[in-house]
N, C-alpha and C positions, 0 to 999 in steps of 0.2 A: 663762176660756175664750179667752184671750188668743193660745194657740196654735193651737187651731181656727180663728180669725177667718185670722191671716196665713199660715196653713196652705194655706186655704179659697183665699184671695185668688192665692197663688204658683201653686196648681195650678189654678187658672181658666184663667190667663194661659198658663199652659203645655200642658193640654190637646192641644193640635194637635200636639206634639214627641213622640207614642206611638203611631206606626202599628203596635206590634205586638198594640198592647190590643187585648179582644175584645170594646171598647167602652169608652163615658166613660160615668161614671154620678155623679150626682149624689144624697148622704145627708142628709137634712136631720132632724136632731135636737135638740134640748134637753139630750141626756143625753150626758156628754161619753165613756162609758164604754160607752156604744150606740152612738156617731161610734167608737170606735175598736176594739172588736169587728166591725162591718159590714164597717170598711174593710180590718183585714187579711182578714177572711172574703174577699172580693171583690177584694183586689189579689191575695192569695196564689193566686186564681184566674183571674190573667190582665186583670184590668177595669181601667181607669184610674179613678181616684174623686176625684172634689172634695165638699170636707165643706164643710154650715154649722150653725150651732150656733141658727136660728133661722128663723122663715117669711120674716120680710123678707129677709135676706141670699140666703136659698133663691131669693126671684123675681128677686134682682138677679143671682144668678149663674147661673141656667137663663137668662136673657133673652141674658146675654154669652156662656154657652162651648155653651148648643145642647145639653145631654147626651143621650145615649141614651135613656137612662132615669131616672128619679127614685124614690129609696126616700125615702117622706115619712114623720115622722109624724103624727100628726094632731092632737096635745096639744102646741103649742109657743107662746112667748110672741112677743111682736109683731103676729104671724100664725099661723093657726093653720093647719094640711094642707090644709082646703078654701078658705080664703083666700087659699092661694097659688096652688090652681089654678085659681079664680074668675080672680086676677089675669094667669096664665099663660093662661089662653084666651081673657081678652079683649084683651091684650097683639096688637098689628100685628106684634111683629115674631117672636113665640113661632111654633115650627114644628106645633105640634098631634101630631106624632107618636110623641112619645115617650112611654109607657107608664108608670104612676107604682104603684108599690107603696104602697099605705099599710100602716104600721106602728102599734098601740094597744095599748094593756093592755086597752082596751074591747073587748067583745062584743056585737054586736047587728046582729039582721040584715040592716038599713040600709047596714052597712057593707060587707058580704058582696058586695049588689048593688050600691053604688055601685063598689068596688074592683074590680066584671068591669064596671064598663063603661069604667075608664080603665085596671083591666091585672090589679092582685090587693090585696088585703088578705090579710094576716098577723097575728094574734096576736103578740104579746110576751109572753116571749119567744119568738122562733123558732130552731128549730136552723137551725145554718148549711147543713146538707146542704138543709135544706126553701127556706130563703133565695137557694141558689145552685141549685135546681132549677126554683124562680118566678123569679127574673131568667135564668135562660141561654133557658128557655120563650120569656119576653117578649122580650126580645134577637131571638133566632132566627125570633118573628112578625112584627118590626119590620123584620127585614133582608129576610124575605121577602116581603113587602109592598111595598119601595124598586122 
């Protein structure tokens, strides 16, 4: 996952250089073939995206690039989805407003309710149409809320 990590890393840094995106979003996965499905789903729709292939990479780069939004999922090593946004809210310098989709092969209804209170939970897989009808949703409650 070698190319996710410096992938991950160049578009952090760069981020700021796409005012035409309709938004920075940040993927955080384990599966390197779910990082790269999301991402053309979501660039080919206009979204700037920075991947990480893990929960810790995930707090260090939501901490530096601020994303919009975050598609997490919630099965990953290091840290796991709810460990990074344990870390991301208790974090001084995290902005608390960005919206996090969690993504699971798990079902339960735990999940359901935790995902509306920080934006949405998803099934895996999910179709892309349903993927980019919950991020542009959350996106558009985000911006009108600013």
């Amino acid at each position: 996952m070698t190319a996710t990590k410096s992938r991950a890393s160049r578009t952090a840094k760069n981020a700021d250089h796409f005012p035409d995106s309709r938004g920075t979003i940040l993927v955080a996965d384990d599966s390197l073939t779910v990082l790269r499905l999301i991402d053309r789903t979501l660039r080919d729709s206009g979204y700037q995206v920075i991947l990480a292939d893990d929960g810790r990479k995930a707090v260090d780069i939501a901490i530096e690039s601020q994303p919009d939004m975050i598609v997490l999922d919630i099965n990953m090593p290091e840290l796991d989805g709810y460990g990074v946004c344990h870390e991301l809210l208790a974090h001084q310098r995290w902005d608390r407003s960005p919206p996090v989709v969690f993504l699971t092969r798990d079902d339960a209804p735990h999940l359901t309710t935790r995902g509306n209170q920080l934006g949405a939970f998803l099934s895996k897989p999910t179709e892309p149409d349903r993927l980019l009808a919950t991020v542009g949703r959350l996106i558009r409650r985000k911006q009108s809320a600013l």
